[in-house]
N, CA and C atoms as a LAMMPS dump frame, in Angstrom:
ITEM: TIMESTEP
0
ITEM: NUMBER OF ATOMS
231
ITEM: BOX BOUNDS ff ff ff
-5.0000000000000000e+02 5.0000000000000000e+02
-5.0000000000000000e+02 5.0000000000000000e+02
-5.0000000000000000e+02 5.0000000000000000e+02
ITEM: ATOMS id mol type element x y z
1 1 1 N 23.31 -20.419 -7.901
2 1 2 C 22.92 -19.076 -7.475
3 1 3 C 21.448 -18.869 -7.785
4 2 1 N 20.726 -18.407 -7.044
5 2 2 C 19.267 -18.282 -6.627
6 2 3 C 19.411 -17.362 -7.536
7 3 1 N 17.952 -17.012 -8.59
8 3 2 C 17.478 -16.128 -9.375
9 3 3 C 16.318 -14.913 -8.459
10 4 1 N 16.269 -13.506 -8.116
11 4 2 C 15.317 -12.783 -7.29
12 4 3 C 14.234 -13.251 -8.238
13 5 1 N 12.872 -13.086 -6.969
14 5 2 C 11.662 -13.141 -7.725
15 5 3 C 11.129 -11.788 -8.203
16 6 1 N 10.576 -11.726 -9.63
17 6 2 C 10.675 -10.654 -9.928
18 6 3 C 9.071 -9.782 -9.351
19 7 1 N 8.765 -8.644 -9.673
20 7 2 C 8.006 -8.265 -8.433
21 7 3 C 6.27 -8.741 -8.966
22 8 1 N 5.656 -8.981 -7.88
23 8 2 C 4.52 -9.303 -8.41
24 8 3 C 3.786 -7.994 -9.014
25 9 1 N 2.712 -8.585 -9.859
26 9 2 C 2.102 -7.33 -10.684
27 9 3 C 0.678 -8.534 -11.253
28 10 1 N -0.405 -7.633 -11.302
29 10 2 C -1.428 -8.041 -11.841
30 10 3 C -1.729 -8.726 -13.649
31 11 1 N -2.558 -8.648 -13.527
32 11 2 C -2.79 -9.13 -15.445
33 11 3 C -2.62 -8.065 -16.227
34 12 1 N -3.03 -7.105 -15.637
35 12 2 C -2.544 -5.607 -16.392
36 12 3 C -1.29 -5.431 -16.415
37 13 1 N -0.161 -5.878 -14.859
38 13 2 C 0.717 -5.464 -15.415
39 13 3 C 0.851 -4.755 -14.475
40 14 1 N -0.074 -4.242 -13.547
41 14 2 C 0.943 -3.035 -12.707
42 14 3 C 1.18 -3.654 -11.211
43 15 1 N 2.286 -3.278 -10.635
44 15 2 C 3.443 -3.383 -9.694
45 15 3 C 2.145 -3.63 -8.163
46 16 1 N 2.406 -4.775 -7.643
47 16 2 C 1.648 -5.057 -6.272
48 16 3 C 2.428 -5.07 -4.754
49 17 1 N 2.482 -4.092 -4.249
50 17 2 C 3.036 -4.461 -3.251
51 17 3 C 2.766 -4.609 -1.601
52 18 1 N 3.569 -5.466 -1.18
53 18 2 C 3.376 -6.387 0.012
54 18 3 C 2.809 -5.082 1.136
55 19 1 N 2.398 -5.592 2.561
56 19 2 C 2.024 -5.018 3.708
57 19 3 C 3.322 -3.942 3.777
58 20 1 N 4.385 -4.537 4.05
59 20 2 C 5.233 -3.998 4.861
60 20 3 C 5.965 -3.144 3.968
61 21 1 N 5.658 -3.096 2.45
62 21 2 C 6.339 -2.031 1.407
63 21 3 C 5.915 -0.805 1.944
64 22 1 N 3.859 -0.861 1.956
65 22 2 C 2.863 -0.118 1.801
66 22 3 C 3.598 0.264 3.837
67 23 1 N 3.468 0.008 4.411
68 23 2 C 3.537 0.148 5.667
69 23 3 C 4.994 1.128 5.705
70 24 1 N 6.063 0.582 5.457
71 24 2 C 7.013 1.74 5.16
72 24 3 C 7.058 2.974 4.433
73 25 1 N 6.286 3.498 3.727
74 25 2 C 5.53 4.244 2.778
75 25 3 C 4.789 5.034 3.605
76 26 1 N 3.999 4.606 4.227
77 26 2 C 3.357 5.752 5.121
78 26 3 C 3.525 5.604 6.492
79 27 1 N 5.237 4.783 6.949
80 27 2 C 5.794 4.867 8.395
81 27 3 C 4.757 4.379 9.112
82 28 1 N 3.882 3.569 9.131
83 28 2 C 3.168 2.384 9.903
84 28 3 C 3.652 1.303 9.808
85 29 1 N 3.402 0.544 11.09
86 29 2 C 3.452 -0.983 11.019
87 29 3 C 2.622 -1.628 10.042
88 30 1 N 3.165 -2.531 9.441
89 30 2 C 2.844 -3.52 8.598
90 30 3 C 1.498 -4.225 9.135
91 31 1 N 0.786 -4.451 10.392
92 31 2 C -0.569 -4.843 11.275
93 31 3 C -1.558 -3.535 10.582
94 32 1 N -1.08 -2.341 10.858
95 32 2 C -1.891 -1.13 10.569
96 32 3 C -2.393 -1.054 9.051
97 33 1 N -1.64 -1.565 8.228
98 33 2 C -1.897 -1.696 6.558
99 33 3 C -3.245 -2.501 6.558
100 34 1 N -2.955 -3.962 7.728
101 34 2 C -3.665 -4.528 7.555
102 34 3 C -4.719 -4.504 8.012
103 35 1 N -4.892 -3.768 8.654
104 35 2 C -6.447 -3.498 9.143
105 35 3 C -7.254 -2.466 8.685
106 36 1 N -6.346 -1.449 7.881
107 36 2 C -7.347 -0.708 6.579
108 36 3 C -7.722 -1.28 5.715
109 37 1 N -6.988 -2.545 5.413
110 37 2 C -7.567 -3.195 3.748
111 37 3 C -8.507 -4.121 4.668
112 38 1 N -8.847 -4.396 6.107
113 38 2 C -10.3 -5.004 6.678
114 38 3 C -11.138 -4.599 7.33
115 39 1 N -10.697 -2.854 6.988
116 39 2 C -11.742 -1.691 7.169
117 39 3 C -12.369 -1.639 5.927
118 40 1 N -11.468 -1.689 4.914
119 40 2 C -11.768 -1.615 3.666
120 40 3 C -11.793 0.203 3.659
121 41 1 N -10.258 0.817 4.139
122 41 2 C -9.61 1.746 3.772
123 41 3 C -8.625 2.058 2.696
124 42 1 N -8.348 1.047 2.464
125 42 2 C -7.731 0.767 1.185
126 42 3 C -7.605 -0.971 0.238
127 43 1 N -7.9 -1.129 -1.016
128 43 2 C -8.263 -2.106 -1.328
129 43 3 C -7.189 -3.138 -1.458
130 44 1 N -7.146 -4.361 -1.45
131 44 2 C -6.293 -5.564 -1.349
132 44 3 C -6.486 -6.321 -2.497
133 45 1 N -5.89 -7.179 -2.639
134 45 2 C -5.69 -8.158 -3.632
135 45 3 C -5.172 -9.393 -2.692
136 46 1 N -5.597 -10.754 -2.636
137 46 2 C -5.335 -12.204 -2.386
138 46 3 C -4.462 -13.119 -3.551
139 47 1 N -3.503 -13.244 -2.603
140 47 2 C -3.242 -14.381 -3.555
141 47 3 C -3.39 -15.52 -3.438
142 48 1 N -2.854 -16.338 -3.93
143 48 2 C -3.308 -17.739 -4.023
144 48 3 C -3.198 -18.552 -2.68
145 49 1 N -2.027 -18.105 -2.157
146 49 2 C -1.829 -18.536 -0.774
147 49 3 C -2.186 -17.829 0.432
148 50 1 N -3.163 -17.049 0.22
149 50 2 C -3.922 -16.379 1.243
150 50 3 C -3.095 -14.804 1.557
151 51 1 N -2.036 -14.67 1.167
152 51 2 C -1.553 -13.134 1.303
153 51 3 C -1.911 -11.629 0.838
154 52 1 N -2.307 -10.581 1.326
155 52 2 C -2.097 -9.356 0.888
156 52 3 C -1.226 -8.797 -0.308
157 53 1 N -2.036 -8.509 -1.051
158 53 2 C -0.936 -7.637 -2.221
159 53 3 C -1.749 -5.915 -1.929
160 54 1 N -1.353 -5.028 -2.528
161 54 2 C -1.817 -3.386 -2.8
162 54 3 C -1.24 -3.176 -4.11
163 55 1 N -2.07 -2.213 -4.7
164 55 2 C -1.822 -1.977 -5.942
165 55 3 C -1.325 -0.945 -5.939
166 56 1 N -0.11 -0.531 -6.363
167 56 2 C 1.296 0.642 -6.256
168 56 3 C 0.147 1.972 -6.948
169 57 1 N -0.465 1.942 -7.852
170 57 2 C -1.08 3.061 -7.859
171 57 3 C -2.306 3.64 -6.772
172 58 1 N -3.31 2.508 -6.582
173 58 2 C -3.649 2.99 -5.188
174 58 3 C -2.731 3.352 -4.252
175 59 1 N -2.024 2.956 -3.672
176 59 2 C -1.551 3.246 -2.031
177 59 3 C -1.111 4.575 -2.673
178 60 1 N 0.246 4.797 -3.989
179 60 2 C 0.196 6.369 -4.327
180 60 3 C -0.508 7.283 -4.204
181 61 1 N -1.515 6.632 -4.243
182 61 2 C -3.034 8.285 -4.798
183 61 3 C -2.973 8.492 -3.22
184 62 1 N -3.67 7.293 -2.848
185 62 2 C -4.193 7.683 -1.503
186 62 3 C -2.894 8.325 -0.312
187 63 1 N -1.534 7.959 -0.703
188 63 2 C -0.04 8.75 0.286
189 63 3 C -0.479 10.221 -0.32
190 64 1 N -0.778 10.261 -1.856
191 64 2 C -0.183 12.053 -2.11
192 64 3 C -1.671 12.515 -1.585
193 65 1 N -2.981 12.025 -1.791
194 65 2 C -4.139 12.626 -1.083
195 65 3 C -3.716 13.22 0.604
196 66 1 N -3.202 12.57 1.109
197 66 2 C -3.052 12.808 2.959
198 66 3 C -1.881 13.268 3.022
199 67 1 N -0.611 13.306 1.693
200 67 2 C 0.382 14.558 1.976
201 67 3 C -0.363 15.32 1.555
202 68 1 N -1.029 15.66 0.744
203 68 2 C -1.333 17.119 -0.007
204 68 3 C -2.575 18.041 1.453
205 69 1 N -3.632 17.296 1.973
206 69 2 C -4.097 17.655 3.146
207 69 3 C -3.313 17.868 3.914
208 70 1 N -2.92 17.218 4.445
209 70 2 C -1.576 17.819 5.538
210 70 3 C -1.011 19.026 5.332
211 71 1 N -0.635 19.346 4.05
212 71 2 C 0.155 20.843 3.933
213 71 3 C -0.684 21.496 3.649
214 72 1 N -2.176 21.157 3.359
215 72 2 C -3.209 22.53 3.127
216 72 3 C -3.55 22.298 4.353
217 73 1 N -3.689 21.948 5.439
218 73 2 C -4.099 22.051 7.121
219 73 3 C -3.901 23.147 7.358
220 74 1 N -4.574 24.03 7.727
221 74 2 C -3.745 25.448 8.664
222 74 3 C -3.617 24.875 9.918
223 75 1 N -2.194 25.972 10.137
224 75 2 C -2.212 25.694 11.581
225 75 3 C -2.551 26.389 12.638
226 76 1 N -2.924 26.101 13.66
227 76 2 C -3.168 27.275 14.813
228 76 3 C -1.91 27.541 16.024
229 77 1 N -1.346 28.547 16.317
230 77 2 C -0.526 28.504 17.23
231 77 3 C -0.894 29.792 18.202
């Protein structure tokens, strides 16, 4: 029986997660993640084998920054 891999995390220690975590999180495609972290809209991490990581406290800040705008938006009707 296969052991899960447990989740990646930096030297510090905090929780990294993949395109398509970050992409479900703010209901985008997993392509769209990736072309902010090569806008350099949000920052990335490489790993060894050439993949995307995000750092669970960035992508947080930056989801509650654009919920919290969103509900201070007025609206016009």
């Amino acid at each position: 029986m296969a052991t899960p891999n447990p989740p990646a995390s930096t030297d510090a220690g905090e929780h990294l997660l993949t395109p398509g975590e970050v992409a479900s999180l703010f209901r985008v495609d997993p392509k769209t993640v990736t072309r902010w972290a090569s806008a350099g809209r949000i920052g990335s991490i490489r790993t060894p084998g050439g993949h995307r990581r995000f750092r669970e406290s960035e992508v947080r800040s930056m989801l509650a920054s654009l919920t919290s705008e969103a509900t201070l938006t007025p609206t016009t009707r």
